[in-house]
C-alpha positions in Angstrom: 0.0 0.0 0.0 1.2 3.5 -0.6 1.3 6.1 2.0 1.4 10.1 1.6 4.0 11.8 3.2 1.8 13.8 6.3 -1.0 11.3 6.3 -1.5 10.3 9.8 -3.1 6.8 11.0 -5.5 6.9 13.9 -6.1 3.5 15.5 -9.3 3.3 17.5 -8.9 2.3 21.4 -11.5 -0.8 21.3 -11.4 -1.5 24.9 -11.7 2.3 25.5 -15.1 2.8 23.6 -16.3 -0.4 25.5 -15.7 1.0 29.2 -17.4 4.4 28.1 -20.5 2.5 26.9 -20.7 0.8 30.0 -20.1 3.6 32.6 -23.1 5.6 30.7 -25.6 2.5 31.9 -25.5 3.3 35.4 -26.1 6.6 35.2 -29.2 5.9 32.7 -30.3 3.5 35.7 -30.3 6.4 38.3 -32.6 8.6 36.2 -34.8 5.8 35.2 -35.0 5.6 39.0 -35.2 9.1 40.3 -38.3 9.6 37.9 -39.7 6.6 39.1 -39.6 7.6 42.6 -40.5 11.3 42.2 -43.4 10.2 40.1 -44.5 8.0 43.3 -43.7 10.3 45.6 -46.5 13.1 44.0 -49.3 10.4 43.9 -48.5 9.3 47.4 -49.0 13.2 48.5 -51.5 14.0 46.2 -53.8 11.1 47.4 -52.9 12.5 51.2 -52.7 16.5 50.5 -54.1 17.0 47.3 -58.1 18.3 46.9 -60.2 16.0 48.4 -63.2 15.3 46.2 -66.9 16.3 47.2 -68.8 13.3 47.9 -72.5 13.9 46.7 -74.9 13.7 49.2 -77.6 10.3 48.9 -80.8 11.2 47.9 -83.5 9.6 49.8 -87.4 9.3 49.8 -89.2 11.9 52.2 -90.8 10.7 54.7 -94.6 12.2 54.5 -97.1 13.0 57.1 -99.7 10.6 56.9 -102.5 14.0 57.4 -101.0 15.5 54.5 -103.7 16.5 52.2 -101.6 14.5 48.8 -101.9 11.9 51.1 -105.3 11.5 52.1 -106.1 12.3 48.9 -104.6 9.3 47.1 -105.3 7.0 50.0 -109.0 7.9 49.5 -108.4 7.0 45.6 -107.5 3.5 46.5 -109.5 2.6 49.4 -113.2 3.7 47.4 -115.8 2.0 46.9 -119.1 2.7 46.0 -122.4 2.8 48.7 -119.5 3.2 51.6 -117.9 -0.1 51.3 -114.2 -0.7 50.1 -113.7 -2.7 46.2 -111.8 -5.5 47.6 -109.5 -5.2 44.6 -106.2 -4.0 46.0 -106.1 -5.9 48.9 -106.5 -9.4 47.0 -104.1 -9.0 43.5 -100.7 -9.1 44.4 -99.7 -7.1 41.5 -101.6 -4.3 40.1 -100.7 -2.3 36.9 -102.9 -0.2 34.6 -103.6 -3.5 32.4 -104.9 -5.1 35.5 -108.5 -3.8 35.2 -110.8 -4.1 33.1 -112.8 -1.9 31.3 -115.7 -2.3 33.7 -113.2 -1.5 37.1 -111.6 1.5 34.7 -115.2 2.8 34.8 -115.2 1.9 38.6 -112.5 4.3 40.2 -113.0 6.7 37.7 -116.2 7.6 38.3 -115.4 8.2 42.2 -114.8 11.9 40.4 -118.1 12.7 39.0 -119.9 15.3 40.3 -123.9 16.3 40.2 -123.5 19.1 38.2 -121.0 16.7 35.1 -125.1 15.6 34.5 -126.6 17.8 32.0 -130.8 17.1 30.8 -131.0 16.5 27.4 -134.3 17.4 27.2 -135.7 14.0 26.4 -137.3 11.3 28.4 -137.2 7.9 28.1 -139.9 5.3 27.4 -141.0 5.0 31.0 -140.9 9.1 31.4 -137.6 9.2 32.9 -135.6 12.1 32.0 -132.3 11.5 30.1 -129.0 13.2 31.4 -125.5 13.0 29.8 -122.1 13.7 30.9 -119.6 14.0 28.1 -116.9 11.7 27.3 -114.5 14.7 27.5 -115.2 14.3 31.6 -115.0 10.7 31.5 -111.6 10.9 30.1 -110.9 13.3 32.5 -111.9 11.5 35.0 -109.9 8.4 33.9 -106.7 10.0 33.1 -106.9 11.3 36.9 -107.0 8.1 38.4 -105.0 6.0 36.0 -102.5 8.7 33.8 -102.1 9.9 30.5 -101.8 6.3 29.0 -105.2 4.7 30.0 -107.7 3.8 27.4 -110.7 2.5 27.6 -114.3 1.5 25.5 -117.3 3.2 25.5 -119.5 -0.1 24.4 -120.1 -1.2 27.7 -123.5 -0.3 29.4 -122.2 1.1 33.0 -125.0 0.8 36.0 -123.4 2.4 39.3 -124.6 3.5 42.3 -123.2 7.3 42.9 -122.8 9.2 46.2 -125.5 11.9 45.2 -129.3 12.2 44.3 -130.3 13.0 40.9 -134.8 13.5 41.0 -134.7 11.3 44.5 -132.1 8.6 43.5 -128.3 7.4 42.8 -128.2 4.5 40.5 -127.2 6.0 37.2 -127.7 3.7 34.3 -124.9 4.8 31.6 -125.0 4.4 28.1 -122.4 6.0 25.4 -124.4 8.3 22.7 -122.2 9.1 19.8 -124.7 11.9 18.9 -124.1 13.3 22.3 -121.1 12.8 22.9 -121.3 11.3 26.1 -122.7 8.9 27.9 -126.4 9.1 28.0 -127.6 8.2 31.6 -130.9 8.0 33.5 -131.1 7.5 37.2 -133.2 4.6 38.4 -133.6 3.0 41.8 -131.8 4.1 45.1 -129.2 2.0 47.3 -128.5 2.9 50.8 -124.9 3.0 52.3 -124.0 -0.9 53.1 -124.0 -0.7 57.2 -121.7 -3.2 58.7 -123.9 -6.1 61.1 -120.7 -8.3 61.3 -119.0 -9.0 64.9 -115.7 -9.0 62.9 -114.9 -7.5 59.8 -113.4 -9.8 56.6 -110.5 -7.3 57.1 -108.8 -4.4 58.9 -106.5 -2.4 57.4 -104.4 1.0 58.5 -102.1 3.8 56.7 -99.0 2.9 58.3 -96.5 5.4 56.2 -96.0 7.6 53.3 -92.7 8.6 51.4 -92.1 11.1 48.7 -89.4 9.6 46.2 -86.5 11.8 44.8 -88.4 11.7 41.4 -91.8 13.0 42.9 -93.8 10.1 42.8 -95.3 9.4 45.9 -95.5 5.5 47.7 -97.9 4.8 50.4 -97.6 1.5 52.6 -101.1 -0.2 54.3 -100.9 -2.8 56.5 -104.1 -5.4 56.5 -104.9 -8.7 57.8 -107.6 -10.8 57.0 -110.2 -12.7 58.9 -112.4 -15.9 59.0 -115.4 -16.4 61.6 -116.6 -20.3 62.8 -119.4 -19.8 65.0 -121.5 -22.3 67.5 -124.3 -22.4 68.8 -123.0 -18.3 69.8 -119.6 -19.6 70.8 -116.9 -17.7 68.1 -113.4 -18.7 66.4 -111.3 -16.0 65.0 -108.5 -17.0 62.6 -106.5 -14.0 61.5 -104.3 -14.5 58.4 -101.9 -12.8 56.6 -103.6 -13.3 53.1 -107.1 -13.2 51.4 -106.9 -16.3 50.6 -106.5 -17.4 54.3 -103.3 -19.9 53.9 -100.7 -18.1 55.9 -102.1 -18.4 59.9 -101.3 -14.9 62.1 -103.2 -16.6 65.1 -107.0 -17.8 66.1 -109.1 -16.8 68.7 -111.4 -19.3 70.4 -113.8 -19.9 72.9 -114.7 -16.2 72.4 -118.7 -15.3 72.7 -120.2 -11.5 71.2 -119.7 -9.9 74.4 -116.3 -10.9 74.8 -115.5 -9.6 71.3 -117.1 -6.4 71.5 -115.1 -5.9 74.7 -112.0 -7.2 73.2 -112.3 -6.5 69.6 -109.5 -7.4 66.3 -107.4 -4.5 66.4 -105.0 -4.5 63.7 -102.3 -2.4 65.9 -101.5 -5.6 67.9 -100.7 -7.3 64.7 -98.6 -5.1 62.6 -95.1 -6.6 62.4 -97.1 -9.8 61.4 -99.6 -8.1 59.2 -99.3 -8.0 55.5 -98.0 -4.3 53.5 -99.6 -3.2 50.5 -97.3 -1.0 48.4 -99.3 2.2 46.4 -97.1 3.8 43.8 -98.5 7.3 42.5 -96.5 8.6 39.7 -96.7 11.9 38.4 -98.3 13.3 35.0 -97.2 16.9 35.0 -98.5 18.0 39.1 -101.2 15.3 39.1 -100.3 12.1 40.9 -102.3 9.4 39.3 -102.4 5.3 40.7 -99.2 3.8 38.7 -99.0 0.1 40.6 -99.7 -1.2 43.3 -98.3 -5.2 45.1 -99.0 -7.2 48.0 -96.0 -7.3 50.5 -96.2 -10.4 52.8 -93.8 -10.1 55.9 
């Protein structure tokens, strides 16, 4: 090979690369671990000294006084029952919904709403010189969208007899019939029925208000306690099973040996039995400000 004069030959220190390469690792290792532990040190004071997080208060139902006028209100809606004695409907179904009644019950609770004056003479009579009323569908629906919401529907084929709280000419039992050229149902009022008056030394049933709650999304849910009764009786000598359910499977406890006087003295009194007794859940729901019946089930403790 030929060489320059003044060219100059530099021979590269292997070994001395090597040991540079490998004194630069440690060093890398220290950083790597400083970060690490700084990093861990600022979560471990954060979590301990950094803002502490609002927690957001639980909302809760409301616990409602049972005199509250919402409440007697809706109470009244579901314990009615024409001539002064309770429909037995919600305290035997277990589950209740809006497609549990039929078209005849719809009718039912919402006529509990009408009103003397929602009957208007037509004018007419009928065959046997009874004058002809009629209260318009636009009340009816009214009326049935203020017991059972915004989504009820019902028929107007069937022919409705029901005995009302007032006197129309002397008497209460309206007889209804839908008139599509009136627009309502056409009604005449025939026959009177007197208030039912308990004769019974016990009741079938005794049922109380026992609570009311507002929920956080304004519906309202209203507990009843009931238990139920069966009477034996003997040459005037009584027995008094008292039962959880209407269909009188479930045994609270039975009175025997008991005569009139004893009770009349010592009556069924459903405050002795109330951590036994049976709930009945109401749910109101609300359309707007109107609470309306949404469901309703049978609780058994």
């Amino acid at each position: 090979m030929d060489f320059k004069i003044g060219d100059e030959i530099e021979e590269i220190d292997e070994e001395s690369e090597s040991s540079r390469s490998e004194s630069k690792l440690p060093m890398i290792l220290i950083i790597i671990v400083a970060l690490i532990v700084g990093v861990s040190v600022f979560l471990i004071c954060f979590h301990f000294f950094g803002p502490k997080k609002t927690k957001e208060p639980e909302v809760t139902a409301t616990p409602l006084d049972l005199k509250e006028d919402n409440v007697q209100i809706l109470y009244a809606y579901v314990t009615y029952g024409t001539r002064n004695q309770r429909n037995e409907k919600f305290i035997k179904e277990t589950n209740i919904t809006l497609n549990s009644f039929s078209n005849v019950e719809k009718f039912y609770y919402a006529l509990q709403f009408a009103q003397v004056e929602d009957f208007v003479f037509t004018g007419k009579m009928n065959d046997k010189n009874q004058k002809i009323y009629n209260i318009p569908n636009a009340k009816i629906k009214n009326y049935m969208e203020r017991f059972f919401g915004s989504q009820v529907e019902y028929t107007t084929n069937n022919v409705i007899t029901y005995p009302f709280s007032f006197r129309i000419n002397g008497q209460n039992v309206g007889i209804m019939t839908y008139s599509s050229q009136n627009g309502g149902f056409d009604t005449v009022f025939d026959g009177y029925e007197e208030d039912i008056v308990s004769d019974k030394i016990v009741e079938p049933y005794y049922a109380k208000l026992e609570s009311a709650q507002k929920n956080p999304d304004g519906s309202y849910e209203l507990h009843e306690k009931i238990i139920y009764t069966e009477v034996e009786e003997v040459d005037g000598i009584y027995t008094v099973h008292i039962y959880k359910d209407y269909g009188h499977a479930m045994e609270i406890e039975t009175r025997t040996n008991q005569t009139a006087e004893m009770l009349q003295e010592n009556p069924v009194d459903i405050e002795k039995y109330l951590e036994k007794a049976t709930t009945i859940s109401y749910l109101f729901r609300l359309n707007g400000t109107t609470l309306y019946f949404d469901s309703s089930k049978i609780i058994f403790s």
